[in-house]
C-alpha positions in Angstrom: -86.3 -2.6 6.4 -85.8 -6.1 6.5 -84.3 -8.8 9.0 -82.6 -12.2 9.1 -82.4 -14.1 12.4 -80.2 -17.7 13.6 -80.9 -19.3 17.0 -78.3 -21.3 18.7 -75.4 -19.2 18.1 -72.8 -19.1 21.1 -74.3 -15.7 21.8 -78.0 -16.8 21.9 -80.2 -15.9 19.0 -78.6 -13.4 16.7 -80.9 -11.1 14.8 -80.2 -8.6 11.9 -81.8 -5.6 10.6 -81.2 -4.0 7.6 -82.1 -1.1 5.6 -81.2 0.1 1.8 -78.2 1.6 3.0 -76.7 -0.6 5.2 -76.8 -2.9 8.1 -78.9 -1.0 11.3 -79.0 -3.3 14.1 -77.7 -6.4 15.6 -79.2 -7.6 18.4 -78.4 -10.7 21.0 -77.3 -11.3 24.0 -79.1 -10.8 27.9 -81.6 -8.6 26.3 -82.1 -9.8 23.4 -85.6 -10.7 23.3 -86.4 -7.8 25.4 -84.7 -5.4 22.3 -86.1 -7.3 19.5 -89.9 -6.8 21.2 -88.7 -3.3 20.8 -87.4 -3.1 17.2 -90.5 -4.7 16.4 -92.1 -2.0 17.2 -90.4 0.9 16.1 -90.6 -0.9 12.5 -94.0 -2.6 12.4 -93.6 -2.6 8.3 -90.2 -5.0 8.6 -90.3 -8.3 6.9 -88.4 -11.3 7.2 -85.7 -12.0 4.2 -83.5 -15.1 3.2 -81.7 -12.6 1.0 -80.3 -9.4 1.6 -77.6 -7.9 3.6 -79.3 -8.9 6.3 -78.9 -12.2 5.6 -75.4 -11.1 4.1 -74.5 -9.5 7.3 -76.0 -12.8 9.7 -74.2 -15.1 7.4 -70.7 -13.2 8.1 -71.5 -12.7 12.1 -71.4 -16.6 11.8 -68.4 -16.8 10.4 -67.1 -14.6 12.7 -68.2 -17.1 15.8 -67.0 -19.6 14.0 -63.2 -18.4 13.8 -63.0 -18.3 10.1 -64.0 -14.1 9.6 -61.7 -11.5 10.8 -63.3 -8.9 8.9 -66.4 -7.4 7.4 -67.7 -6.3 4.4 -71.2 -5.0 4.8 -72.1 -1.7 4.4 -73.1 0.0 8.3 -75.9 2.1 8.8 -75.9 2.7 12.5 -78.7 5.3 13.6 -77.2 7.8 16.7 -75.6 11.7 17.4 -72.5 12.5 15.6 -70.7 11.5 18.5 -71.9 8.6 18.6 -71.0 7.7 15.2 -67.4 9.2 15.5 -67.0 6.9 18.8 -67.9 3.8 16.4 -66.7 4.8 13.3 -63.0 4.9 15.0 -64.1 1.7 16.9 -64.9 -0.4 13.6 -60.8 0.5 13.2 -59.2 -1.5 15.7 -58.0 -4.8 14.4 -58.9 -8.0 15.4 -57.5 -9.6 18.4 -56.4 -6.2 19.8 -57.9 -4.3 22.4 -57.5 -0.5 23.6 -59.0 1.1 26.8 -62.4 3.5 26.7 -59.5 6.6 27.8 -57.5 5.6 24.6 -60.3 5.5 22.2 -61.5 9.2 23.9 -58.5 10.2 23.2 -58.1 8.6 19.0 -61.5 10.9 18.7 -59.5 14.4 19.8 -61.5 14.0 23.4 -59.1 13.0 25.6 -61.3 13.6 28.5 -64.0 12.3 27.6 -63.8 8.2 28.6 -67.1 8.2 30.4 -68.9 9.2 27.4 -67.4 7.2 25.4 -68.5 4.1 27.4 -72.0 5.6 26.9 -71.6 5.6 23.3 -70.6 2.1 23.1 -72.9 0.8 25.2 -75.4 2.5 22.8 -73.6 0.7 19.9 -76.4 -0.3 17.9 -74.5 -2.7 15.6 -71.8 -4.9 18.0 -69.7 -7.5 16.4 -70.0 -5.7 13.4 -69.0 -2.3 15.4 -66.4 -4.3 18.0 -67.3 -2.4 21.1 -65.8 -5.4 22.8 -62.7 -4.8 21.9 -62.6 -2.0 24.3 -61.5 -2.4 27.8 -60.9 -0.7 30.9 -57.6 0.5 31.8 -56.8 -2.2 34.3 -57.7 -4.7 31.7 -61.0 -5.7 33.0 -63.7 -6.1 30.2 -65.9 -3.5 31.8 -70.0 -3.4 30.1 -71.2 -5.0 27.0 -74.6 -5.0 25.8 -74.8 -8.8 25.3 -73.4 -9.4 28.9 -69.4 -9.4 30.2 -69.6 -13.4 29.9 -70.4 -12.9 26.0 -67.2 -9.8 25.7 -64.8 -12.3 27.4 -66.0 -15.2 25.1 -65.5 -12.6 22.4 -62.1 -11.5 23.1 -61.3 -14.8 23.7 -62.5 -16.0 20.4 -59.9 -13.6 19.0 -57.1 -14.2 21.3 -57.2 -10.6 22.8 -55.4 -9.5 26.5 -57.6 -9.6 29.0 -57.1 -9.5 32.7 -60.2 -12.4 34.3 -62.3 -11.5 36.8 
């Protein structure tokens, strides 16, 4: 494992964990610090890389914030149940500057009743931005949770231009 990491981002400090296969975390946001502690951790062997597709991955996430990325091209390798990875796999398909509600992404899965958990499993997303859990909304087009705050999902659907009813 290996990590890359950019302060002063308009979501905070951004940090990036990657393995051989593919990108494994992203991390930012109100818990940030809190969740890289944690990381830390659970990977005491991880070193810091200027290369890398962690560094590959950081260097598109910037983009991204910066308006000029749409779309990414790193290969994922988020850790969770097969549920969990259904629920973001189908996520990673909805285009940018779109949004869908938590009932119609339960429902894109063959789980139409399901909603609920399907908020759990994006709120469990370990890779957002590169995952866009924030492009999912509640059906009365409020923003609902997002790991990295609801300020940060607004400034994200905003960034891309998406519906949104404000709070």
């Amino acid at each position: 494992m290996h990590w890359s990491m950019a302060e002063g981002t308009p979501l905070g400090t951004v940090w990036v964990v990657a393995s051989a296969r593919g990108v494994h975390r992203v991390i930012f946001g109100e818990d940030g610090e809190r969740e890289w502690a944690r990381v830390r951790a659970l990977y005491p062997e991880m070193e810091r890389r200027e290369d890398g597709l962690a560094t590959q991955a950081l260097a598109q996430i910037l983009e991204y914030l910066r308006g000029v990325r749409r779309a990414f091209t790193v290969p994922l390798d988020p850790e969770g149940t097969p549920f969990q990875r259904r629920v973001w796999m189908e996520t990673a398909r909805i285009p940018y500057g779109q949004t869908i509600t938590y009932r119609e992404l339960a429902r894109r899965i063959g789980r139409p009743g399901a909603a609920r958990a399907v908020g759990q499993a994006l709120g469990a997303n370990p890779l957002p931005i590169l995952i866009p859990c924030h492009r999912v909304i509640a059906a009365d087009g409020r923003p609902g949770g997002y790991t990295g705050g609801r300020h940060l999902k607004r400034w994200l659907l905003h960034l891309e231009g998406a519906p949104l009813v404000v709070e």
